[in-house]
Structure formats: structure tokens, C-alpha cells
Backbone bond lengths (Angstrom), bond angles and torsions (degrees), N, CA, C in turn:
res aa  C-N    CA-C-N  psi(-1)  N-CA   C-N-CA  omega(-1)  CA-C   N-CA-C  phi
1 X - - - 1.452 - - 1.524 107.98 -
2 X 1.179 117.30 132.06 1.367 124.73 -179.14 1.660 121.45 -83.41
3 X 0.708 130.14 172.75 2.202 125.58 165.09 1.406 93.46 -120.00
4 X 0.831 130.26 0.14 1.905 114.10 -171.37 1.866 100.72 -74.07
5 X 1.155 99.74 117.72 1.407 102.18 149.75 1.476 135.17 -58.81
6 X 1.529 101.39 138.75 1.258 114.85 -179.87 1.584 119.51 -85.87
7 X 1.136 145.29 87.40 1.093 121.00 171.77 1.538 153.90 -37.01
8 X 1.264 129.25 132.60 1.648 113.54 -165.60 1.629 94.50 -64.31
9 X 1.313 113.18 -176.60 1.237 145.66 161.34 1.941 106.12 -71.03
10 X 2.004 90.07 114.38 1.652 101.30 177.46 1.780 107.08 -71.02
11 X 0.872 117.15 -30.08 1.445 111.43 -178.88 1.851 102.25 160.52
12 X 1.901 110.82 -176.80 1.860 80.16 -172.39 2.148 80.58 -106.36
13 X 1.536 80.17 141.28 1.567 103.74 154.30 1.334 125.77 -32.09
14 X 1.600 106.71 -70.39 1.185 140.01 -171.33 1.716 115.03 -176.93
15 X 1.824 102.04 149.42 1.149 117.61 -176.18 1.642 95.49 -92.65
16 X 1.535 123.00 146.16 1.180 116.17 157.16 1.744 108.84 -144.17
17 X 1.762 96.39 154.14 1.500 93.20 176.22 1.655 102.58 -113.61
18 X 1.348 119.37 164.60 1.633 120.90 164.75 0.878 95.90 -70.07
19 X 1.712 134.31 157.21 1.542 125.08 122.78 1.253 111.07 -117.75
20 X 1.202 125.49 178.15 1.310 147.53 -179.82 1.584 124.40 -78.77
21 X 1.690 95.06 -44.01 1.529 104.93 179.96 1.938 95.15 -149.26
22 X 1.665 104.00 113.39 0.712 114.68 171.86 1.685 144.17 -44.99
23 X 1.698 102.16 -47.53 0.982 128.47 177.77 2.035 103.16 -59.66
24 X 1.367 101.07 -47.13 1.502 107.90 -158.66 2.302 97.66 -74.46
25 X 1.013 107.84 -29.17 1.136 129.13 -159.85 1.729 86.54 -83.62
26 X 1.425 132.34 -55.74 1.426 134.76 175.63 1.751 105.37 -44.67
27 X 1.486 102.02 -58.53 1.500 98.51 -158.36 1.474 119.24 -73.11
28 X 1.637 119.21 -13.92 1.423 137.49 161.44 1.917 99.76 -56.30
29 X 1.222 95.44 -71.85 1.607 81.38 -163.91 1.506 115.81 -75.55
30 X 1.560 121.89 -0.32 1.477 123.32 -177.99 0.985 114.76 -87.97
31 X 1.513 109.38 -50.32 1.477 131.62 -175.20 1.620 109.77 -77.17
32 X 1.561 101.14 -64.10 1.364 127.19 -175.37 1.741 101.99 -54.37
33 X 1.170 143.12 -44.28 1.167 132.07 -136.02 1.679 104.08 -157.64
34 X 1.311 111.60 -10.96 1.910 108.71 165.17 0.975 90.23 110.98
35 X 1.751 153.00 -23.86 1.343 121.68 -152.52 1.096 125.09 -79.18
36 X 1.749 118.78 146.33 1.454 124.00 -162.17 1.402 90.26 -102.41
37 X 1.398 124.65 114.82 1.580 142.26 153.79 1.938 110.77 -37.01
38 X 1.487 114.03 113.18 1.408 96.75 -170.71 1.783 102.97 -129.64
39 X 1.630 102.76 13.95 1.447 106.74 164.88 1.980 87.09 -172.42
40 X 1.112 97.47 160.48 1.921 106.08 -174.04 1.721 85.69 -163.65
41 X 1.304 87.24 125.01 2.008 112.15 177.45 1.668 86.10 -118.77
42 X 1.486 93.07 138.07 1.379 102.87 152.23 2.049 106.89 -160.67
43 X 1.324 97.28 52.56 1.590 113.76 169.17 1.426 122.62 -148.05
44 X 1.504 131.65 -167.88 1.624 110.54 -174.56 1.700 128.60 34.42
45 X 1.769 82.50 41.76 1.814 82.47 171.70 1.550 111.96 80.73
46 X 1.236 130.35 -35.05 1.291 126.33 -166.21 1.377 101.81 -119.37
47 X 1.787 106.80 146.84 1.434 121.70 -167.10 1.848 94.21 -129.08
48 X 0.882 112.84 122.17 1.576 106.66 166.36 1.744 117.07 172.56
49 X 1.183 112.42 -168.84 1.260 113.70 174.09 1.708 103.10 -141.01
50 X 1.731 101.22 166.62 1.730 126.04 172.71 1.112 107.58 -123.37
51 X 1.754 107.11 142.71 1.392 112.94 173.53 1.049 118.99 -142.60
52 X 1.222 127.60 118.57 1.442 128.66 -149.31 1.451 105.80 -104.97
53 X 1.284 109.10 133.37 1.664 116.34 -149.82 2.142 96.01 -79.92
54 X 0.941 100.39 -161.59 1.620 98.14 176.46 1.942 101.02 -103.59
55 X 1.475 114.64 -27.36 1.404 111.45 -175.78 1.994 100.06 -78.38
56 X 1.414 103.46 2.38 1.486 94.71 -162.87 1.491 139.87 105.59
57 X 1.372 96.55 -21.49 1.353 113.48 174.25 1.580 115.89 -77.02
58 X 1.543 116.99 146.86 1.381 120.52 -169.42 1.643 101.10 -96.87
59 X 1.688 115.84 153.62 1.534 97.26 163.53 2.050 65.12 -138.23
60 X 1.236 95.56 179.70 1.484 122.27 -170.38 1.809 119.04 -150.92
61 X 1.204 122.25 143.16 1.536 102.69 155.29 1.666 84.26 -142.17
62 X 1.848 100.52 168.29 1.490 120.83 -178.52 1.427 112.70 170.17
63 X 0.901 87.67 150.98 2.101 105.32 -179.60 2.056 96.15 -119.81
64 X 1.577 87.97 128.04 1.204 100.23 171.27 1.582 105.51 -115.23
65 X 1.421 109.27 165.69 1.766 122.93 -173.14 1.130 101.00 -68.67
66 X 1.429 125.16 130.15 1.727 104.18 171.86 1.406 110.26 104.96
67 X 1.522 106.21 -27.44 1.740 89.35 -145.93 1.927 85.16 -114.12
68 X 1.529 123.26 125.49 1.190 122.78 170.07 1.171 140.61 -54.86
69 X 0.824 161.27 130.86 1.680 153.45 -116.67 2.224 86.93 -109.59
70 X 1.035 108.56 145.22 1.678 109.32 172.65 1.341 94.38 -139.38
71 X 1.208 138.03 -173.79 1.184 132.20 -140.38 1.559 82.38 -175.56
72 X 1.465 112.72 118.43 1.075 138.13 -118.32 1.944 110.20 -155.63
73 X 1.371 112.85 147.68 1.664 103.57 -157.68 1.136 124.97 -176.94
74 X 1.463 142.30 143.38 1.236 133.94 173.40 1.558 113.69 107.27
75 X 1.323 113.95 32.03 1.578 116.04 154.44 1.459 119.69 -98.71
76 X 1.245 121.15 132.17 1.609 127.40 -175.01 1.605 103.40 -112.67
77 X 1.884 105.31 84.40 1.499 124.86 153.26 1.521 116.87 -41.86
78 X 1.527 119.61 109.72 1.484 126.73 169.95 1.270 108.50 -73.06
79 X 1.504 129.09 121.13 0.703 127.34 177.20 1.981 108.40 -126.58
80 X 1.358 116.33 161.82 1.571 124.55 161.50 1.296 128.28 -33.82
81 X 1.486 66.19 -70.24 1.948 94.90 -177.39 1.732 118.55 -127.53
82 X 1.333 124.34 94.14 0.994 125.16 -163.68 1.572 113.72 -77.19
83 X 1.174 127.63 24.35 1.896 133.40 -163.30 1.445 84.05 -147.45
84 X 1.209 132.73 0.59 1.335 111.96 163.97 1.743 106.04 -121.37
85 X 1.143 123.62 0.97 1.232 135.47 -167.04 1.424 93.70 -111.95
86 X 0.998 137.15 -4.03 1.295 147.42 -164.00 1.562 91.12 -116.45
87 X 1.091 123.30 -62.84 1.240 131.16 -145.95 1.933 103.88 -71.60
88 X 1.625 103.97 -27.60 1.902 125.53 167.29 1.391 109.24 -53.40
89 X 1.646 109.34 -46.12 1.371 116.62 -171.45 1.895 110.12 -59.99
90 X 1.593 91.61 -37.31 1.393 88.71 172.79 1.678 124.52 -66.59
91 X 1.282 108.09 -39.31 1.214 122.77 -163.09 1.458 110.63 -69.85
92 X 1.674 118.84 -32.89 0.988 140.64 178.18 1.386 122.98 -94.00
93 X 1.325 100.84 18.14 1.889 104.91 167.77 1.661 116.92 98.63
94 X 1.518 96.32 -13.24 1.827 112.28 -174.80 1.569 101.23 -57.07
95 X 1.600 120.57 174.14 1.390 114.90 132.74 1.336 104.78 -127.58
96 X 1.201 105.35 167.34 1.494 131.07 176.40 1.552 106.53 -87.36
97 X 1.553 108.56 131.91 1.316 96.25 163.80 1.411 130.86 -114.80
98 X 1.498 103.35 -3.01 1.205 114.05 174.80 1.964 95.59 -154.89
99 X 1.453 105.78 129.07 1.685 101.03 -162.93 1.688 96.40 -71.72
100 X 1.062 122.10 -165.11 1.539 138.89 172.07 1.592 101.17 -59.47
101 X 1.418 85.33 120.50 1.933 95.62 170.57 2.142 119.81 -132.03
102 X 0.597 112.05 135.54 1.458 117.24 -179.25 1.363 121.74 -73.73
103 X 1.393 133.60 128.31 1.906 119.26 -157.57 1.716 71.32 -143.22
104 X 1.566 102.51 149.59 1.454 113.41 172.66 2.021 106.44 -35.52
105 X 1.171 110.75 -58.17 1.606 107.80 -158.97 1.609 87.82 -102.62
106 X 1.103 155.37 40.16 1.915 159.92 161.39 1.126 134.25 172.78
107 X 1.249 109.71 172.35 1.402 110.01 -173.18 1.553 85.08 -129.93
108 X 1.755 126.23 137.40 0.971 131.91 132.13 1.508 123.03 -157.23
109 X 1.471 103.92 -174.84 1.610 104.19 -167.48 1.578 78.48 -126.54
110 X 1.994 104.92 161.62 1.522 115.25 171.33 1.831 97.98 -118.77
111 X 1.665 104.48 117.74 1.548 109.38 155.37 0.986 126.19 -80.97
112 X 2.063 101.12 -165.76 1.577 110.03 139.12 0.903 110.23 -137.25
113 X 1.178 137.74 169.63 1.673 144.78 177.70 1.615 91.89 -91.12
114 X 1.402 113.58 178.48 1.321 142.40 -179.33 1.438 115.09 -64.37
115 X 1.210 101.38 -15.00 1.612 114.66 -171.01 1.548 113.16 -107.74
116 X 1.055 127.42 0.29 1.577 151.77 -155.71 1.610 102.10 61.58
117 X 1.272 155.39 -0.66 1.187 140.87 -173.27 1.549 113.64 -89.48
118 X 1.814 115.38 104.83 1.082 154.41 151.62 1.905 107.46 -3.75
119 X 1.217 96.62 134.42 1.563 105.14 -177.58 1.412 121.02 -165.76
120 X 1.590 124.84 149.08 1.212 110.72 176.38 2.087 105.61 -124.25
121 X 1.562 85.72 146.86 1.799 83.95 171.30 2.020 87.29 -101.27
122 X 1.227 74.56 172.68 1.849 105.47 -160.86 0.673 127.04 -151.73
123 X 1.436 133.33 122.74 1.692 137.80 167.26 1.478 112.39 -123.98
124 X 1.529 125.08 113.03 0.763 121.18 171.49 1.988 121.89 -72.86
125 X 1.071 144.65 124.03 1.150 134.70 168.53 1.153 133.90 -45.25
126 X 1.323 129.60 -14.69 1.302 133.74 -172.58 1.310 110.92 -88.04
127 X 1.727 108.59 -18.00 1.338 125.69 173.26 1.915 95.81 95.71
128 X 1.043 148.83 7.25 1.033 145.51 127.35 1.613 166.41 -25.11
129 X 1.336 133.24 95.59 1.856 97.15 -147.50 2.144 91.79 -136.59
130 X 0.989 93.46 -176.03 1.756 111.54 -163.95 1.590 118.61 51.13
């Protein structure tokens, strides 16, 4: 048995999802959904992109050599307008799994991306986000 302390968790780095096919997985959230690309690897084994949120926060997706695709979930995208951000996911190959719904403190709907990995858009009411 050791005494060394473990440290908690400083905060998250970055969110990331696997995908399957890089290219198809870029044009959903670039095209499909606004995201501004703010680093793209495609050497040293790893294929993917970063997107650096407006509060600062990173989300990411990528397929590395070697590494098995898992299927992957549970980021809540702030969005404006969540019935029109919803409505891209469709247009852009997503599905919806539950359309835009109203909760005392938000509004959101739960997808998937192109890759099957699970997501929610979000509006907080207070007008607030990260």
C-alpha cells in the first residue's frame, strides 16, 4: 500500500469523441453545426480536429492507428437557438433522439453525430454557457 496522494481532477483539458471517418465527422460539425477548426492533425498516427469553444473550452474528434473506435457521449453544445441547431443535425446526416424540449432552467434536444457518438445542444435560460 502506498501513502502518495492522488490528486483530484484540475479541470477537463478537453472533450473528445472517436470517429470512424474523419472527413465525414469534420463536415457535420463545420458545416453542419458552425464549428471553427482551431488545430487539424493528420500525422503521428492521429487524424482529427480541435475546436475551441468561445468560453475557452476545447472539444475535439479523431481516429488514431491502432486505436478502436468506442462510441462515445455526453457533451451539452450551448447553443442560441436550439430548434434550429437541431434541425442542421438533421440536414447534415445527424439524428435526433429526442427533438427540442423545454425544462424549467433549458431548452435542449439529445442527438448523434455521423459517427454514432451521442450529444446534446443546449440553452441555458439565464442566457449563460460553460
Amino acid at each position: 500500500m502506498t501513502s502518495t496522494r492522488i490528486s483530484g481532477p484540475r479541470g477537463l483539458d478537453a472533450l473528445y469523441y472517436m470517429v470512424k471517418d474523419v472527413d465525414r465527422a469534420r463536415k457535420f460539425y463545420e458545416e453542419g453545426l458552425g464549428f471553427k477548426p482551431t488545430a487539424v492533425s493528420d500525422s503521428g498516427g492521429w487524424t482529427g480536429a480541435e475546436y475551441e469553444m468561445p468560453d475557452g473550452q476545447t472539444f475535439g474528434i479523431g481516429k488514431g492507428d491502432g486505436v478502436p473506435w468506442r462510441m462515445c457521449g455526453g457533451a451539452m453544445f450551448s447553443f442560441d437557438d436550439v430548434a434550429a441547431a437541431t434541425a442542421r443535425v438533421r440536414e447534415f446526416g445527424g439524428q435526433v433522439h429526442a427533438d427540442s424540449f423545454d425544462t424549467p432552467v433549458c431548452v435542449m434536444s439529445w442527438c448523434e453525430d455521423t459517427e454514432g457518438n451521442t450529444f446534446s445542444l443546449h440553452h441555458r435560460k439565464d442566457g449563460t454557457a460553460g
